[in-house]
C-alpha positions as CSV (number, residue, x, y, z in Angstrom):
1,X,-18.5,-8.3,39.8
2,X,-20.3,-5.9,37.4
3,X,-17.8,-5.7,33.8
4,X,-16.0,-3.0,33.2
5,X,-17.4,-0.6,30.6
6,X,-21.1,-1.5,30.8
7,X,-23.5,-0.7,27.8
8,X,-23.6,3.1,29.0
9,X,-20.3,3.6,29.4
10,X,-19.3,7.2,29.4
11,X,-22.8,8.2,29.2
12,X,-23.8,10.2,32.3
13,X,-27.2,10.7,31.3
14,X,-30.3,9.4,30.0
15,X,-30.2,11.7,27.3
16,X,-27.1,10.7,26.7
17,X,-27.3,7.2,26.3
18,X,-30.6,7.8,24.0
19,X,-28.4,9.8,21.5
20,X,-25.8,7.2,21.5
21,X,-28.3,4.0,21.4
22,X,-31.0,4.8,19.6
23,X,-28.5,7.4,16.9
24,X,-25.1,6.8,16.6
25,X,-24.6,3.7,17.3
26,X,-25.5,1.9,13.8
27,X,-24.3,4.4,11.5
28,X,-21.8,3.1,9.5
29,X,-18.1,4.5,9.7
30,X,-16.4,6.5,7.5
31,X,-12.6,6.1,8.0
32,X,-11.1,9.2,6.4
33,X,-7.5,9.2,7.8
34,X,-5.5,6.4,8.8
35,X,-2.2,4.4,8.3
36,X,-3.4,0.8,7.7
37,X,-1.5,-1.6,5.0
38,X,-3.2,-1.7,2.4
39,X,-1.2,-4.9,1.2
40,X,-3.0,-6.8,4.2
41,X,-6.6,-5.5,3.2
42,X,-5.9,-6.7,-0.6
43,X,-4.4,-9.5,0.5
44,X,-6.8,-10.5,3.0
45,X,-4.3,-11.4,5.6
46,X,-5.0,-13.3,8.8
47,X,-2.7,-12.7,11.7
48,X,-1.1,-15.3,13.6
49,X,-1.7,-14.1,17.0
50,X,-3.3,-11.1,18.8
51,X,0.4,-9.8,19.2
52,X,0.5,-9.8,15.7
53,X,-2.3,-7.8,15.1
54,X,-2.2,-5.6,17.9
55,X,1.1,-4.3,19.1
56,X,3.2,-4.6,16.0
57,X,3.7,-0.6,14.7
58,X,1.7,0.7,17.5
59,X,4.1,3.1,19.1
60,X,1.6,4.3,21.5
61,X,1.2,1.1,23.6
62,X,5.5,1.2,22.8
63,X,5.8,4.3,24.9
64,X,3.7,2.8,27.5
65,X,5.5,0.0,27.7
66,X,8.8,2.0,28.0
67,X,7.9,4.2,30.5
68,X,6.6,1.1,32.5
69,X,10.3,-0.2,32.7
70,X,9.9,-2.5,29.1
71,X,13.3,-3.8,27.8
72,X,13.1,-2.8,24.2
73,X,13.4,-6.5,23.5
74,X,10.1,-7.0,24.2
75,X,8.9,-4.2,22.0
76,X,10.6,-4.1,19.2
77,X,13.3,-6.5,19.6
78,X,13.3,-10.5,19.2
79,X,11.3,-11.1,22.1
80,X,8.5,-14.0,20.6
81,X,5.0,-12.1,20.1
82,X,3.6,-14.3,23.5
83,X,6.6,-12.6,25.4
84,X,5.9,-9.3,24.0
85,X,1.9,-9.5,24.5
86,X,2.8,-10.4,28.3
87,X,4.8,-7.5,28.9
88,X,2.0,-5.4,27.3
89,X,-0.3,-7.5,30.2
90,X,1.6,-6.3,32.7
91,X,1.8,-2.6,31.6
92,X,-2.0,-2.3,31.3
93,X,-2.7,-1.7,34.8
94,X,-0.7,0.8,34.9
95,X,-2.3,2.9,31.7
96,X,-5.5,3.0,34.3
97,X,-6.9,7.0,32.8
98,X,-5.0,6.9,30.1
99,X,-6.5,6.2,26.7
100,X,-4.7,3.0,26.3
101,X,-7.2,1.5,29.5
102,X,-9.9,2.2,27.3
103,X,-9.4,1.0,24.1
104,X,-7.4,-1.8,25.2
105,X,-10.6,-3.1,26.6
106,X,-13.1,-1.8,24.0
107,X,-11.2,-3.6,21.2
108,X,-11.2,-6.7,23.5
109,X,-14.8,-6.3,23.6
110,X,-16.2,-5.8,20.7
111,X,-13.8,-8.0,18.6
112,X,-13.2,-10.7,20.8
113,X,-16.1,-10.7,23.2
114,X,-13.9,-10.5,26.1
115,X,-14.7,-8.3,29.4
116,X,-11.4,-9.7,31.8
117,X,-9.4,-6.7,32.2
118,X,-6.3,-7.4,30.9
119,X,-3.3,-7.9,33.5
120,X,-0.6,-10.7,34.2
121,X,-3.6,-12.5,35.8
122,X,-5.7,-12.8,32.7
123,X,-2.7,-13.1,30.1
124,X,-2.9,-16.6,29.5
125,X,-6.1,-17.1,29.3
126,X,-7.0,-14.3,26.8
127,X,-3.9,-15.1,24.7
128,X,-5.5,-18.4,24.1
129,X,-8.9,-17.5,23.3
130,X,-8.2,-14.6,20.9
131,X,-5.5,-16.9,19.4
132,X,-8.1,-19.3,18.8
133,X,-10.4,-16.9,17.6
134,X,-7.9,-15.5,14.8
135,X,-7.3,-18.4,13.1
136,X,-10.7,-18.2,11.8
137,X,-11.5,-16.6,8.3
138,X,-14.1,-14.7,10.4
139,X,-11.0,-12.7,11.6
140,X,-9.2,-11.7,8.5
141,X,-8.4,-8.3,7.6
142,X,-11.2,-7.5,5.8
143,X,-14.0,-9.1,8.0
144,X,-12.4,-7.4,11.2
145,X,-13.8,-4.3,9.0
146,X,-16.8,-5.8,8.6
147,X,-17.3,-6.5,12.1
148,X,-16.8,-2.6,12.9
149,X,-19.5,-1.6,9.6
150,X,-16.4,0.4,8.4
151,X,-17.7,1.8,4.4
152,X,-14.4,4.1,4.0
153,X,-11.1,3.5,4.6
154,X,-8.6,6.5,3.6
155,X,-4.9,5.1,3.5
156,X,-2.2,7.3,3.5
157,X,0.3,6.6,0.6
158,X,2.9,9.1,-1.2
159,X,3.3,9.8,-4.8
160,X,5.6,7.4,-5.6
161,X,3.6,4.3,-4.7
162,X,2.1,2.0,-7.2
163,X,-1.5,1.6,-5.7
164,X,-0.9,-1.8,-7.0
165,X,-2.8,-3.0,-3.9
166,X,-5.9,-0.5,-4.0
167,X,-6.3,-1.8,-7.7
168,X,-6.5,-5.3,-6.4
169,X,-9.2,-4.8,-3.9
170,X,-11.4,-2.4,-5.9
171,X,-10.5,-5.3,-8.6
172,X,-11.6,-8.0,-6.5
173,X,-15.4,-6.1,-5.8
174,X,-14.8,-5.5,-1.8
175,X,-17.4,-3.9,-0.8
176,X,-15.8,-1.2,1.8
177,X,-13.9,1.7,-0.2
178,X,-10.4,1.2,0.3
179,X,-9.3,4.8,-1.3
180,X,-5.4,6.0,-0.9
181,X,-4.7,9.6,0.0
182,X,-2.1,11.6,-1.8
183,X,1.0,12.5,0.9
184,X,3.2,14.3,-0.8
185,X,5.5,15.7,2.1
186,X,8.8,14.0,1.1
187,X,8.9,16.1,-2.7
188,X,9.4,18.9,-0.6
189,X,12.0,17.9,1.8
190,X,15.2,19.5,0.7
191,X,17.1,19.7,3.5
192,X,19.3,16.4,3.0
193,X,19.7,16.9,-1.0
194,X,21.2,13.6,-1.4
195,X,18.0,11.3,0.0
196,X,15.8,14.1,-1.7
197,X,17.3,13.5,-5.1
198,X,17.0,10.2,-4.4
199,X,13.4,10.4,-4.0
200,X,13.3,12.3,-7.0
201,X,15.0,9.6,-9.2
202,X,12.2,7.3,-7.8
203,X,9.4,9.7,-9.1
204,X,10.9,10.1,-12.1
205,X,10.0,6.1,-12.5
206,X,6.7,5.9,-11.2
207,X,5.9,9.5,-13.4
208,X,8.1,8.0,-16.5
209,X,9.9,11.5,-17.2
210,X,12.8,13.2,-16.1
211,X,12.4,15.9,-13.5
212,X,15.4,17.7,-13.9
213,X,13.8,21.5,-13.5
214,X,11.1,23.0,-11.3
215,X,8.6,22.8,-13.7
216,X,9.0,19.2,-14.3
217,X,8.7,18.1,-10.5
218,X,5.3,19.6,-10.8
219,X,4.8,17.6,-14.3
220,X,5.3,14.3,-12.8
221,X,3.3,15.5,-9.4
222,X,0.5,16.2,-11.5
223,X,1.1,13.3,-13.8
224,X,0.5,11.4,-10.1
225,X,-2.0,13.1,-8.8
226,X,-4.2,11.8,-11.7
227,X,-3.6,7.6,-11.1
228,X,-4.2,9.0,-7.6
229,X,-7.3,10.1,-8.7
230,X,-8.4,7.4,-11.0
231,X,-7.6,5.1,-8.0
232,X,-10.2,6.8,-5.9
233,X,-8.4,9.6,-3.8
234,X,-10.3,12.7,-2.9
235,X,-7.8,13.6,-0.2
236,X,-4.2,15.2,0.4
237,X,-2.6,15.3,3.9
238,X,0.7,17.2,4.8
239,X,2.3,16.5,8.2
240,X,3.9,19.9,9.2
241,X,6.0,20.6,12.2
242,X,4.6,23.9,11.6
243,X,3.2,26.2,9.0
244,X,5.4,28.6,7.7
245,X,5.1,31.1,4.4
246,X,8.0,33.3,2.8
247,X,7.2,34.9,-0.5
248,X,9.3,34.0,-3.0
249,X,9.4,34.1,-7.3
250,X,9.5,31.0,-9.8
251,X,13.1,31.9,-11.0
252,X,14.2,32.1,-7.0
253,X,12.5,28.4,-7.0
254,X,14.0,27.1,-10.0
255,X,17.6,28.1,-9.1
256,X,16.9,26.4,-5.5
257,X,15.7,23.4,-7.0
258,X,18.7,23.7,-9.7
259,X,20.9,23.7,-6.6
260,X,19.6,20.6,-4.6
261,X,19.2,18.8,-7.9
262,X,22.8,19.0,-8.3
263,X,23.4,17.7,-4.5
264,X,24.0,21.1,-3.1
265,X,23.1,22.2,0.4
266,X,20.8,25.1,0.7
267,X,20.2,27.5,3.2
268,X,17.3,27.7,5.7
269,X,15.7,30.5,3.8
270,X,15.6,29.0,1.1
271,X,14.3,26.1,2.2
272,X,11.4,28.1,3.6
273,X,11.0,29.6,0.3
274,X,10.8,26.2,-1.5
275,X,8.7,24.8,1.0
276,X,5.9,27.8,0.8
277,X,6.1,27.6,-3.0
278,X,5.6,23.6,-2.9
279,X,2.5,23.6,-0.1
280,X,0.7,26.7,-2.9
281,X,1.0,24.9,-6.2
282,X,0.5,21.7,-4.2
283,X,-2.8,23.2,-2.7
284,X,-3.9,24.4,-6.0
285,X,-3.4,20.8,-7.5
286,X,-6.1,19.9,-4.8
287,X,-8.2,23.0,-5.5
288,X,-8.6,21.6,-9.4
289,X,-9.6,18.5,-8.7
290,X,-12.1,19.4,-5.8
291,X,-10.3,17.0,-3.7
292,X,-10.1,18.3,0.3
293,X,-6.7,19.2,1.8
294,X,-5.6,18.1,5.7
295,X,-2.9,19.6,7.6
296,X,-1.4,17.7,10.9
297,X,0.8,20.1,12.3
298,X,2.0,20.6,15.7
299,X,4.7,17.2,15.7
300,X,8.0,17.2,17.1
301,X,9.8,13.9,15.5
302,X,12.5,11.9,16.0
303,X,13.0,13.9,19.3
304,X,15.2,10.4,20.7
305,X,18.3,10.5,18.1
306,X,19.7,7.2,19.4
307,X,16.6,4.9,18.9
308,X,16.0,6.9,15.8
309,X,19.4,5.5,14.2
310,X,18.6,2.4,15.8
311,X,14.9,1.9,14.8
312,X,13.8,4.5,12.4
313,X,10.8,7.2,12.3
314,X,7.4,6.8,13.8
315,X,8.5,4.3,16.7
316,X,7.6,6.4,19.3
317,X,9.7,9.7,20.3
318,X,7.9,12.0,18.9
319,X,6.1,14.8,21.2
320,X,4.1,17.6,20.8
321,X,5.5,21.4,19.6
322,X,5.3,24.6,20.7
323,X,6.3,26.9,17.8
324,X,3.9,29.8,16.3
325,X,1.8,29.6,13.3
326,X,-1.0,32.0,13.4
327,X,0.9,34.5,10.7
328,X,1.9,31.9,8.7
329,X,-1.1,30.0,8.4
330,X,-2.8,33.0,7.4
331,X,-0.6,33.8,5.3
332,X,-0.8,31.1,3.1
333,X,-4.6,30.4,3.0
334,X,-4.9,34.0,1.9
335,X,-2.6,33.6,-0.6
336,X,-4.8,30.9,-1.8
337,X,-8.0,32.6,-1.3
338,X,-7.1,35.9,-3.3
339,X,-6.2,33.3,-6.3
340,X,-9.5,31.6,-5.8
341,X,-8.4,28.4,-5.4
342,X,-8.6,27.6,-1.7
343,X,-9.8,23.9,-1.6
344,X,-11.6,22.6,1.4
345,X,-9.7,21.9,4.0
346,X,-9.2,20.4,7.6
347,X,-6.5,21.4,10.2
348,X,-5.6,19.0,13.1
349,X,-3.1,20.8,15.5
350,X,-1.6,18.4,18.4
351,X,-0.6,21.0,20.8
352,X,-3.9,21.9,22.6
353,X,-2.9,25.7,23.3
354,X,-3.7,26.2,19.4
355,X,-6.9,24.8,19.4
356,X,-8.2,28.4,19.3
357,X,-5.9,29.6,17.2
358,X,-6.9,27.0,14.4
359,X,-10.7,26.9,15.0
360,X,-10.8,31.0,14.3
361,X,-8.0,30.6,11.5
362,X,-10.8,28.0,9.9
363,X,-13.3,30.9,10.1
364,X,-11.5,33.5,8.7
365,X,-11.4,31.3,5.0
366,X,-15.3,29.9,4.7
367,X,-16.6,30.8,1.1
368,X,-20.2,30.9,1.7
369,X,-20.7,28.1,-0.9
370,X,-19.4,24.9,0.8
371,X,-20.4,24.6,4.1
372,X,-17.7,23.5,6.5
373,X,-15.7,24.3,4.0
374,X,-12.7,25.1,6.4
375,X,-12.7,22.3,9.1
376,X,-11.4,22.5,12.6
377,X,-10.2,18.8,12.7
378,X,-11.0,16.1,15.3
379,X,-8.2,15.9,18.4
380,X,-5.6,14.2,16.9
381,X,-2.6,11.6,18.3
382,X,-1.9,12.6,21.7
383,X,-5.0,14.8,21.5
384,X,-6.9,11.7,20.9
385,X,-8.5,10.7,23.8
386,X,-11.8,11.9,26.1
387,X,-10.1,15.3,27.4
388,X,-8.7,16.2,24.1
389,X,-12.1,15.2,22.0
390,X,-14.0,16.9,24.5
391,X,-11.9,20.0,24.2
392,X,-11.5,20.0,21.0
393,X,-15.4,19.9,20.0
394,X,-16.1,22.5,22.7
395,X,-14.0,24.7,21.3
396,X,-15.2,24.5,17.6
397,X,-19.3,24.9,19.5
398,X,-17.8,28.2,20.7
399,X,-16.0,29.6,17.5
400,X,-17.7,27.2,14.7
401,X,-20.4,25.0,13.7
402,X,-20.0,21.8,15.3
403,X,-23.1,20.9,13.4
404,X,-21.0,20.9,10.4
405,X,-18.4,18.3,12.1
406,X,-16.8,15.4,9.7
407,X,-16.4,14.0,13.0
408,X,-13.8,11.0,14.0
409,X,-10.5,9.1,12.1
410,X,-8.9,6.7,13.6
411,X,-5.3,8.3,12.4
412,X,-4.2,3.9,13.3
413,X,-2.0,1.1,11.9
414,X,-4.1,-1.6,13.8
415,X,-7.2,-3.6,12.4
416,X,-8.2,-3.7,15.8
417,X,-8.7,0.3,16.6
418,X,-12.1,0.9,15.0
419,X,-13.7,1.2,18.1
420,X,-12.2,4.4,18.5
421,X,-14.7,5.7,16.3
422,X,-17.3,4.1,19.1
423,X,-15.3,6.2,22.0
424,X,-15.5,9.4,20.0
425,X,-19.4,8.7,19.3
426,X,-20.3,8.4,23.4
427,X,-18.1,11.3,24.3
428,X,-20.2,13.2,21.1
429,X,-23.7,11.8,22.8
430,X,-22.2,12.4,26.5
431,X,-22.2,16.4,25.3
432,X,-25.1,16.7,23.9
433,X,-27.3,14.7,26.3
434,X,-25.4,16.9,29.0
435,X,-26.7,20.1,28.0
436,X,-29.7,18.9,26.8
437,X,-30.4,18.0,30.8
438,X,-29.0,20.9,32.2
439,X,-31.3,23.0,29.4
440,X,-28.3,24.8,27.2
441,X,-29.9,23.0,24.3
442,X,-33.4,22.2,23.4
443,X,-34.9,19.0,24.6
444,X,-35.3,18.0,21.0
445,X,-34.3,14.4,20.7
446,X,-34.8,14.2,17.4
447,X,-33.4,17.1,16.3
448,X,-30.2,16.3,18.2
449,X,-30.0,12.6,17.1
450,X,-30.1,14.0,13.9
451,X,-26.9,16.2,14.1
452,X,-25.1,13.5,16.3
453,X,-25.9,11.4,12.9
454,X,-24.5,14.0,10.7
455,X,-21.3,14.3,12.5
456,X,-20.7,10.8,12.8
457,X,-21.3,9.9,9.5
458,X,-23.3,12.0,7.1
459,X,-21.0,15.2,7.0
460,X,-18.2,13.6,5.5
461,X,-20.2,11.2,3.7
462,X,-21.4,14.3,1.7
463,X,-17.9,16.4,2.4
464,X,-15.6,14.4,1.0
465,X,-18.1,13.1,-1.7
466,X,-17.7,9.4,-1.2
C-alpha cells in the first residue's frame, strides 16, 4: 500500500510542490514562540521513551484522549508511560481530520523514519523501535533540533526566573539561539492579592529591592527586563483573555497597588484600571528597547474547576472566548501611538470570528518606517491546524501584506513538534501554487519562491533582528 503522507502531501499542484521543494523546504527555522524547557536543552536531556517525549505536557493529545473515553490514569495519572502511549495508539484513529492525524505521523516520520500509521496494531512495534532509537545521543534534546535545522528557539519565561539555563547553553557555544522571552502577565494579576503579593515578594529577590509602591514594581521590572535583555530576549508576550483599556491616573494606580500590597481585595474596576496602566508602561518598556510585543488573546482557562484543583493550569480545559475587543484594542494602541512609543507588535486571536477584526486593527497602527510593523499573527492553538492557517493567511492577503508574514511558531512543549513548521510551509506553497494555476497571481516562480522564503524564514529573521 502506497504510505500515507507521500512527498507531496498537501500539495495539490505542480506549482505547488515546486514552491515547497525547490523553496521552502531547506530554509532553516526560526522558532519565535514556544513553551519548551529550557532546563532539558541546557542540560542536554535524553528521554527514556517516546511517551516521555511526546505525550508528557501535551494537553492537546490529553483532550483527545479524554473525549475518546481515556481514564485520566492513563494521562496524567500513574499509568507507566508504555500504558499511556497505548492508549494514545488506540485514540489515533479516531483523530482521523483532526490535526493530531497529521502531526502524529509527520513527527513519526521525520524523526523516527516511521510511515505505519499509528493504532493498537502498530503499538508495539513502533514503541520498540523509537525506544531503541532514543537511547542514542543522536536523539538528545539538542540534536532532535538539529535534525529539524531549528536556528531560534524563543522560550517563554517570566520575570522572576533566573535564566540560569539560557546562560548555560549560550555558555556552552550551542550553536541554535536558545533566547527567553519576557512574560510578564502574573505582575499584573491582582485579583487574588495574597498569591500576587506573593509573587511580588519573589521579584523583590530576583530584582534585589523592595517593591513596596507603584513606582518600585516598575523599578524591579525594568531592573528585569535588562538581564532579560543581556540574555538575548528581543520579545514580550501577554496571554489576554481579552483586551481591555480604562483610563486611569498614577495616584489612582498607586492607591490600588497600596491596597493589594497590603492584602486587600479590589474591585473589578479597578482592576481594569491597573491592568490598562500595567499593559502601557509595560509596552513602553518594550518600545525602548526595540524589542517586539505579542498578544495571545482570545483564551478561556481553567473552564473545568474540578480537574483544575486536581491538576493545575494548562492541562487541557481551556476553550476559545467570545468577548469583544475591537474598542479596547484600539484604545490602547492609540494610546501608545499618540506617545510615540508603539513597539512592533503581533496579535494572535484564537477565536476565528476576530480574525478580521485583528488583521484591520494591525492596519490602523503601521508607521511607515518598519514594515510589518503591526503583525497579524499566525493561527494559533486551536487555530493551529490547515483550516485555521489557511484562513488565517487569506485573511491577512485580503486586508494586509502577507508578503510581510513572520510566518509559523510552534507555540509547543514537545521536542518532537517541529514539523509543524513543515505543515505550515505546504499549506503556505499549496496557496500560492493554487492561484498561480488558476492565474490570480503571476506565473513567476521565482518571484513567488522568493516570498514563500521570506515568510518562512527571512521576515522574522530581519523582524525580530536575530
Amino acid at each position: 500500500m502506497k504510505p500515507f503522507m507521500n512527498d507531496d502531501f498537501l500539495l495539490e499542484t505542480k506549482a505547488a510542490q515546486e514552491l515547497y521543494h525547490s523553496y521552502a523546504k531547506e530554509m532553516p527555522v526560526i522558532d519565535y514562540h514556544c513553551h519548551l524547557d529550557p532546563k532539558a536543552i541546557a542540560e542536554d536531556r535524553k528521554f527514556s521513551n517516546i511517551a516521555e517525549v511526546w505525550l508528557a505536557g501535551d494537553h492537546y493529545k490529553w483532550r483527545a484522549m479524554r473525549a475518546n473515553g481515556v481514564d485520566e490514569k492513563f494521562i496524567t495519572g500513574n499509568a507507566t508511560d508504555k500504558e499511556k502511549f497505548l492508549k494514545w495508539a488506540e485514540t489515533v484513529p479516531s483523530t482521523l481530520r483532526n490535526p493530531l492525524y497529521h502531526w502524529t505521523h509527520l513527527e513519526l516520520r521525520r524523526y523516527f523514519g516511521i510511515d505505519d500509521l499509528l493504532s493498537p496494531d502498530t503499538a508495539e512495534k513502533i514503541w520498540e523501535k523509537t525506544m531503541h532509537m532514543l537511547q542514542s545521543d543522536a536523539f538528545s534534546a539538542r540534536n532532535l533540533l538539529k535534525m529539524m535545522n531549528v536556528e531560534v528557539v524563543c522560550t517563554t519565561d517570566d520575570p522572576v526566573d533566573s535564566l540560569e539555563h539560557h546562560r548555560r547553553i549560550r555558555e556552552e557555544g550551542f550553536e541554535i539561539k536558545v533566547l527567553p522571552t519576557w512574560r510578564p502577565d502574573k505582575a499584573m494579576a491582582i485579583g487574588d492579592p495574597a498569591d500576587y503579593n506573593t509573587y511580588l515578594d519573589q521579584l523583590e529577590q530576583a530584582a534585589g529591592q523592595p517593591v513596596n509602591h507603584f513606582m518600585d514594581l516598575l523599578e524591579a521590572l525594568h531592573k528585569r527586563q535588562e538581564y532579560f535583555e543581556e540574555m538575548g530576549c528581543r520579545l514580550s508576550d501577554h496571554g489576554l483573555e481579552t483586551f481591555s483599556y480604562s483610563t486611569y491616573t498614577h495616584e489612582e494606580i498607586e492607591t490600588i497597588f497600596t491596597q493589594v500590597r497590603k492584602g486587600a481585595a479590589v474591585s473589578e474596576s479597578d482592576q481594569l484600571k491597573f491592568k490598562t496602566a500595567m499593559l502601557v508602561e509595560l509596552a513602553v518598556m518594550d518600545y525602548d528597547k526595540g524589542w517586539t510585543q505579542q498578544f495571545h488573546v482570545g483564551a478561556i482557562r481553567n473552564n473545568n474547576s474540578r480537574m483544575f484543583h486536581q491538576l493545575g493550569p494548562d492541562t487541557g480545559y481551556d476553550s476559545i472566548g467570545d468577548q469583544g475587543m475591537a474598542r479596547a484594542m484600539s484604545s490602547l494602541f492609540d494610546r501608545l501611538d499618540s506617545m510615540g512609543q508603539l513597539t512592533k507588535t503581533i496579535l494572535y486571536n484564537l477565536n476565528p470570528a476576530d480574525n478580521a477584526v485583528m488583521a484591520t486593527m494591525a492596519g490602523n497602527f503601521n508607521d511607515g518606517k518598519i514594515p510589518g510593523k503591526m503583525q497579524f499573527g499566525s493561527g494559533w492553538w486551536f487555530l493551529d491546524q490547515k483550516k485555521g492557517m489557511t484562513e488565517q493567511m487569506n485573511t491577512l492577503s485580503q486586508l494586509g501584506l502577507i508578503g510581510r508574514f513572520v510566518g509559523m511558531l510552534t507555540d509547543s512543549r514537545s521536542f518532537l513538534s517541529f514539523p509543524r513548521h513543515e505543515y505550515f510551509r505546504r499549506i503556505l506553497c499549496n496557496l500560492f501554487g493554487t492561484d498561480m494555476e488558476n492565474g490570480e497571481i503571476p506565473a513567476d516562480m521565482n518571484a513567488t519562491g522568493r516570498m514563500v522564503q521570506d515568510i518562512c524564514y527571512n521576515n522574522a529573521k530581519q523582524y525580530f533582528g536575530f
